[in-house]
Residue frames relative to the residue before (quaternion, step in Angstrom):
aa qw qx qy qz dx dy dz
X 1.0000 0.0000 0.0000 0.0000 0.00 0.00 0.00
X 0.2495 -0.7867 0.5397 0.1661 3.43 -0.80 1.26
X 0.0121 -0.8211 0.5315 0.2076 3.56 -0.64 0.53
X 0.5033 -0.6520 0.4954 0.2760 3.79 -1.00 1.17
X 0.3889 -0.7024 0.5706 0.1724 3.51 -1.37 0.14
X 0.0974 -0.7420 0.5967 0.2896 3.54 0.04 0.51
X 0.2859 -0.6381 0.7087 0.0940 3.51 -1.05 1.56
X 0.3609 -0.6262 0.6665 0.1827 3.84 -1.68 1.43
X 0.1644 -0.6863 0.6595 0.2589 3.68 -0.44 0.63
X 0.6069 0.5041 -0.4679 0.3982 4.28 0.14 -1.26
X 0.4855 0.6183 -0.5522 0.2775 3.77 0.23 -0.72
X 0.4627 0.8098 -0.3586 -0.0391 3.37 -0.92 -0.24
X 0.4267 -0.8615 0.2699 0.0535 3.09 0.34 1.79
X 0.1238 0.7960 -0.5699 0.1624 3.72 -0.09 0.90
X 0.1519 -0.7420 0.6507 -0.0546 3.49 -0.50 1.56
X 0.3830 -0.7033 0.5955 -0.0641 3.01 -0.86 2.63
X 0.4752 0.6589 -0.5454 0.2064 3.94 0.80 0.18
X 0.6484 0.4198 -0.3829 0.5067 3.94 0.56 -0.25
X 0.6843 0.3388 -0.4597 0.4534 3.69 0.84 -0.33
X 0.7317 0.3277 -0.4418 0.4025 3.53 0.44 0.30
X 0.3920 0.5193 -0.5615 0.5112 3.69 0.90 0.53
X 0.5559 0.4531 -0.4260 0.5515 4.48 0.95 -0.71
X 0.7254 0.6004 -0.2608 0.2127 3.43 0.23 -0.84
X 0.5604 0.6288 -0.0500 0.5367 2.83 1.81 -1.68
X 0.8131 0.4502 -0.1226 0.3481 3.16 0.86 -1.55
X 0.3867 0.7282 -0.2489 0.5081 3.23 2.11 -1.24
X 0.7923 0.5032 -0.1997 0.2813 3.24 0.40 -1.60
X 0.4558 0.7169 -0.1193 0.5139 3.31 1.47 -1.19
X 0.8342 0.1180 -0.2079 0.4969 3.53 0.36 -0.95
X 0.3971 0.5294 -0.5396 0.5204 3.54 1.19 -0.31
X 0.8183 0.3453 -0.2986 0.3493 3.98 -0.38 -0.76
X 0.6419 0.3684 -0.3898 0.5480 3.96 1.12 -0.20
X 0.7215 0.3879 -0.4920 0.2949 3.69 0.79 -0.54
X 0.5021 0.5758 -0.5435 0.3478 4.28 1.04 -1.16
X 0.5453 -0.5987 0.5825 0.0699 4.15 0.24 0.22
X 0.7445 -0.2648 0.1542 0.5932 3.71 -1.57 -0.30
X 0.1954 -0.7216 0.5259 0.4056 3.26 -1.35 0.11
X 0.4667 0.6717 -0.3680 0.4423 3.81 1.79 0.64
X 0.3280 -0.7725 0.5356 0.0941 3.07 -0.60 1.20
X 0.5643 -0.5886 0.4571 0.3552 3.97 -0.71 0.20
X 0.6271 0.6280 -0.2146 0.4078 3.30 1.33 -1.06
X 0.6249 0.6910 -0.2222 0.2875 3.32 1.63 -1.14
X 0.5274 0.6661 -0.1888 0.4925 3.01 1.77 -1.60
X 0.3978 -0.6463 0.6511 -0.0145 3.14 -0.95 2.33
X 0.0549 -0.7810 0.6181 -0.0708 3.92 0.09 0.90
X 0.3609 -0.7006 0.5631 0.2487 3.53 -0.84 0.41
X 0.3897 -0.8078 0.4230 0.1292 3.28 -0.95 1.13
X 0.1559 -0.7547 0.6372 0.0094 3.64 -1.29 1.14
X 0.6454 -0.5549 0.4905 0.1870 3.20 -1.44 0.96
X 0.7753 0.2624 0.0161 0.5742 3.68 0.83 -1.20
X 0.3697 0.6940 -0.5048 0.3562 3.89 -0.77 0.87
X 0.3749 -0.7981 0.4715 0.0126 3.45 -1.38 0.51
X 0.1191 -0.6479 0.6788 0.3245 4.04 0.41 0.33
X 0.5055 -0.7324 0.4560 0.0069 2.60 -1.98 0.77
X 0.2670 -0.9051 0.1615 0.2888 3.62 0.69 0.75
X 0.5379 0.6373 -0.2784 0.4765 3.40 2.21 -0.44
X 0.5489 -0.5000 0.5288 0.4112 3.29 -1.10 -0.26
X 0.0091 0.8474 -0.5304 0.0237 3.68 -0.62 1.10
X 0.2835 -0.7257 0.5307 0.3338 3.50 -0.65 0.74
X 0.1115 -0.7772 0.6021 0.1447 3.59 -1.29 1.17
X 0.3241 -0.6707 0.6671 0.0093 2.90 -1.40 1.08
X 0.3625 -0.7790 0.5040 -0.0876 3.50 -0.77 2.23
X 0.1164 -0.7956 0.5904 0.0698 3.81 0.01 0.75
X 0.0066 -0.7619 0.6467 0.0345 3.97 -0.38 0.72
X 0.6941 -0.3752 0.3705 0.4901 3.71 -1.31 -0.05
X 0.8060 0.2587 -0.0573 0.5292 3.78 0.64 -1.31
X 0.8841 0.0483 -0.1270 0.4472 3.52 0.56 -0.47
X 0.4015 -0.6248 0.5028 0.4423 3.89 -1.45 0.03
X 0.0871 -0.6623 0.7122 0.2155 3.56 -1.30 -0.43
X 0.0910 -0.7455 0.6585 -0.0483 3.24 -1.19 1.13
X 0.6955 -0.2578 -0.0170 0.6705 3.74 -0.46 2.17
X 0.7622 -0.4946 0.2616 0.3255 4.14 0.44 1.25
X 0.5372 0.5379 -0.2993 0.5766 3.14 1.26 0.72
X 0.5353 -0.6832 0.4634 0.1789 3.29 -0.58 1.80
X 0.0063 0.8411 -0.5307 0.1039 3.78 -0.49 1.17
X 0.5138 -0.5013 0.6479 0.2547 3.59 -1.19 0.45
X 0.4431 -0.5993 0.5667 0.3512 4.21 -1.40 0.53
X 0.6140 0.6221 -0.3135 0.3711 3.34 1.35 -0.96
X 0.6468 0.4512 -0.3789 0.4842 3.59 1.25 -0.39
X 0.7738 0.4205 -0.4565 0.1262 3.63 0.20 0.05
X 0.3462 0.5873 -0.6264 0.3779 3.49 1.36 1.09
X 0.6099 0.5286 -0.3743 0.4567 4.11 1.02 0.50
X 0.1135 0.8519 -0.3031 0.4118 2.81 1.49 0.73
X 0.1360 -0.7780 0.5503 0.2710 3.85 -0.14 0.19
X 0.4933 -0.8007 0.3242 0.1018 3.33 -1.46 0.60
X 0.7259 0.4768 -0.1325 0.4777 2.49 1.90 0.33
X 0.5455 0.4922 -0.2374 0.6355 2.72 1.87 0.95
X 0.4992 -0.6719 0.4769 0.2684 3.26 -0.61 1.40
X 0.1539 -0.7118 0.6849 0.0212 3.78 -1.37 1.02
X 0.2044 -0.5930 0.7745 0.0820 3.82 -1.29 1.65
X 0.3320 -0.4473 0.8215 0.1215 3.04 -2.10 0.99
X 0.0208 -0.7146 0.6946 -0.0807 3.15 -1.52 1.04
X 0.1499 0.8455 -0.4660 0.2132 3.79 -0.24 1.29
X 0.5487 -0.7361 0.3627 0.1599 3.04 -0.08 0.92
X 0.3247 -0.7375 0.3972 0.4392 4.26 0.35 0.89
X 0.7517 0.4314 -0.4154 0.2762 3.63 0.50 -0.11
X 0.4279 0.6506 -0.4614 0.4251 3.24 1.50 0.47
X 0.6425 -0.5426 0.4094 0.3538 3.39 -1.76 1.44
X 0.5674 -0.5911 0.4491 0.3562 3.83 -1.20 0.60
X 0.5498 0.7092 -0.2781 0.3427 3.33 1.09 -1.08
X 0.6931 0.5834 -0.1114 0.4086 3.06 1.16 -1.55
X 0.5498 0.5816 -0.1534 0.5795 3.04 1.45 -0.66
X 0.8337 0.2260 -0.2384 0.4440 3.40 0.35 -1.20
X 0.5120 0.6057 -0.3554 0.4946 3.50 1.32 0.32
X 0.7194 0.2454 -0.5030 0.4114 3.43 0.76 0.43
X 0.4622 0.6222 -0.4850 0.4049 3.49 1.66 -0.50
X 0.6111 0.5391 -0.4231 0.3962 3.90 0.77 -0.80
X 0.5806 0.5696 -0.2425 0.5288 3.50 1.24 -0.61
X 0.7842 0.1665 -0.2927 0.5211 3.57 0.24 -0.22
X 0.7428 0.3465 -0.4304 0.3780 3.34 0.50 0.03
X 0.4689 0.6106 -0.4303 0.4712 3.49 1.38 0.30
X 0.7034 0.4712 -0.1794 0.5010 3.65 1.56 -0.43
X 0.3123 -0.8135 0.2707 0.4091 3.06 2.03 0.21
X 0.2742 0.6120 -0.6900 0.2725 3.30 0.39 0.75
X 0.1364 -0.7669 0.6260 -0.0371 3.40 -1.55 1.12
X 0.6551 0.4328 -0.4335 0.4423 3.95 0.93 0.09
X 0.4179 0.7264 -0.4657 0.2843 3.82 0.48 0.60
X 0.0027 -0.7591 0.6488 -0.0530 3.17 -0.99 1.45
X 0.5473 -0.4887 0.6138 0.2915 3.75 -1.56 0.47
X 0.3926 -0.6791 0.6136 0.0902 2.93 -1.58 1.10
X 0.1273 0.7885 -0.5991 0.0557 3.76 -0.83 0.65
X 0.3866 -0.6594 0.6215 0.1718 3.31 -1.12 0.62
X 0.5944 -0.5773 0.5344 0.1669 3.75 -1.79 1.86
X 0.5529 -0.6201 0.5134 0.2151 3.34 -1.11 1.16
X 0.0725 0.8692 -0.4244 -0.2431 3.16 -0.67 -0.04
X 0.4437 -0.8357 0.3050 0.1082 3.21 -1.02 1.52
């Protein structure tokens, strides 16, 4: 006696493990490549009546509560005596940041003799 198999044709078995290893992986570089997620614009600068934009290229250097950024790149204080000297350096800091904090990295660059460094401030507006 022969017995028949009923064969399920709808079944059909597709194994989604390599498209979620793309997915996974997709994801990964989408999140290391989008960079800072701080714009320059963001920085709440305290505002002055008197000041000058600057016409050179200047490396700026971003003081947050917890970390520095140097041209948007997460930095150590110890790195800005590696600073170049021939390139003007903005402090950017944010008015609700401690003064100290501030005057601790100027003590830092000028302890590395750097000597073209100026504070960033934003133009009243009238």
């Amino acid at each position: 006696m022969k017995f028949r198999r009923k064969r399920d044709k709808n079944i059909s078995a597709i194994d989604i493990t390599p498209l979620v290893d793309v997915v996974f992986l997709l994801l990964i570089f989408f999140m290391l490549s989008l960079g800072s997620p701080l714009n320059i614009s963001e920085v709440l600068l305290p505002e002055s009546k008197s000041g000058e934009s600057l016409a050179k290229k200047a490396i700026s250097v971003v003081i947050l509560p917890e970390q520095l950024l140097i041209d948007g790149q997460a930095a150590m204080q110890e790195s800005l005596s590696t600073l170049p000297f021939d390139q003007d350096i903005v402090v950017l800091a944010y008015r609700d940041i401690p003064y100290f904090r501030v005057i601790q990295v100027l003590d830092e660059l000028r302890q590395s003799k750097h000597e073209r460094i100026s504070l960033a401030t934003k133009p009243v507006k009238n």
